[in-house]
N, C-alpha and C positions, 0 to 999 in steps of 0.2 A: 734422625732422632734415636736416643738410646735407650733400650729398656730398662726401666728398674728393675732389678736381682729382686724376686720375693724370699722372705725370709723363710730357710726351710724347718726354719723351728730349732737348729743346733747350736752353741755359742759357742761364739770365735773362737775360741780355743779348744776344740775339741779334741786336737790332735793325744792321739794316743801309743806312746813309743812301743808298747807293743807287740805291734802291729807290725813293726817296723822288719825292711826282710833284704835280702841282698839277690839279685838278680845274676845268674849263671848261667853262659849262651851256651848252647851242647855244641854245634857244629862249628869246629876251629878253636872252642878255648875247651871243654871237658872232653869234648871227644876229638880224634884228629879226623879233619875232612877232608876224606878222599875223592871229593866232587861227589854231587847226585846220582845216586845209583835206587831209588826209587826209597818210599816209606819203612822200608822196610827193614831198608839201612842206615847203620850207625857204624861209625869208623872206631877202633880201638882207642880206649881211654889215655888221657893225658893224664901221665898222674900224679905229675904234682898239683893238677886242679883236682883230682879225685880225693887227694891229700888232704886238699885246701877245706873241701866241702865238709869231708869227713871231721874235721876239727874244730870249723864253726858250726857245725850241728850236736856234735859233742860237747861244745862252751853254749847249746841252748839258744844258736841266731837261727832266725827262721830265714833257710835261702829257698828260693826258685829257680825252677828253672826258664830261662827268657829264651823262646825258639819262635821262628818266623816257622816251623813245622805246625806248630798247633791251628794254622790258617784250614789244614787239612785233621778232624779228628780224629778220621782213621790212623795218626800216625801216632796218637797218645798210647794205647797200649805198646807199642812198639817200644817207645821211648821209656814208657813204665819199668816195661821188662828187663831192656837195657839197664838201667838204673837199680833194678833190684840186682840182679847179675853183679853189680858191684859192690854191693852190699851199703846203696843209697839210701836202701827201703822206699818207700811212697812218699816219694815228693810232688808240689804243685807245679804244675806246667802252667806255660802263660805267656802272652805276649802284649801281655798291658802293663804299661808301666801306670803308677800311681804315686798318690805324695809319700805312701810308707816306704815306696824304695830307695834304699838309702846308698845303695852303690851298684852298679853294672859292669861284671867283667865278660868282656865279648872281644875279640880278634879282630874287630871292625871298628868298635869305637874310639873316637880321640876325645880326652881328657882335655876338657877345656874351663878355664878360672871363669865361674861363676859370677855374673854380667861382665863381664869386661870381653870376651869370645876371642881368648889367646892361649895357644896349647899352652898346656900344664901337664908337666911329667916332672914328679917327684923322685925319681928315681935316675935320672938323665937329665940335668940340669941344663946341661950345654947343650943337649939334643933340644930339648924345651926351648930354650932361647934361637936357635938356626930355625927350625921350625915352623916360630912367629913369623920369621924372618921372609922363608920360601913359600910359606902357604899361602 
């Protein structure tokens, strides 16, 4: 038997673009990772992702930062500081994705077309297409 959803009082369309934010993984895509060497470490910046961040925050997109670190919150200020040091300023850490996020760059993830779950790489066409193929 399945429960009826009680209405939490918000209407269906509340979505608010907003809100809306891009999610930034530190270890492998903004920083390079030199394997775990305890919280305290962050590997030297990638910078064309430093670049990246810095121009969608200058065009007014709200990014975060997306780290499986923040499991541990003694590792927030670390990463804070790391990030001012670049001249990030104070961004949000986080490892909860939500419906505002509107894209995720991470060294981990694959790009996959939306219900159908067949890589998608815009950028490598052909790679995209072999890919369906061998995965």
């Amino acid at each position: 038997m399945t429960k009826k959803k009680e209405n939490s009082g918000k209407k269906k369309n509340d979505y608010d673009p907003k809100k809306e934010w891009i999610g930034v993984d530190l270890d492998g895509t903004l920083a390079k990772d030199d394997g775990w060497q305890g919280i305290e470490h962050i590997g030297e910046p990638v910078d064309a992702m430093v670049k990246r961040v810095k121009r969608w925050r200058n065009a007014g997109k709200n990014v975060k930062i997306f780290t499986a670190r923040v499991d541990d919150p003694d590792s927030i200020p670390y990463i804070k500081a790391w990030l001012t040091g670049l001249g990030l300023g104070d961004m949000e850490i986080t490892n909860v994705k939500d419906r505002y996020m509107k894209e995720l760059w991470d060294d981990r993830a694959k790009g996959v077309k939306k219900n159908q779950g067949v890589v998608e790489n815009t950028a490598f066409p052909l790679w995209s297409a072999i890919s369906n193929e061998i995965d």
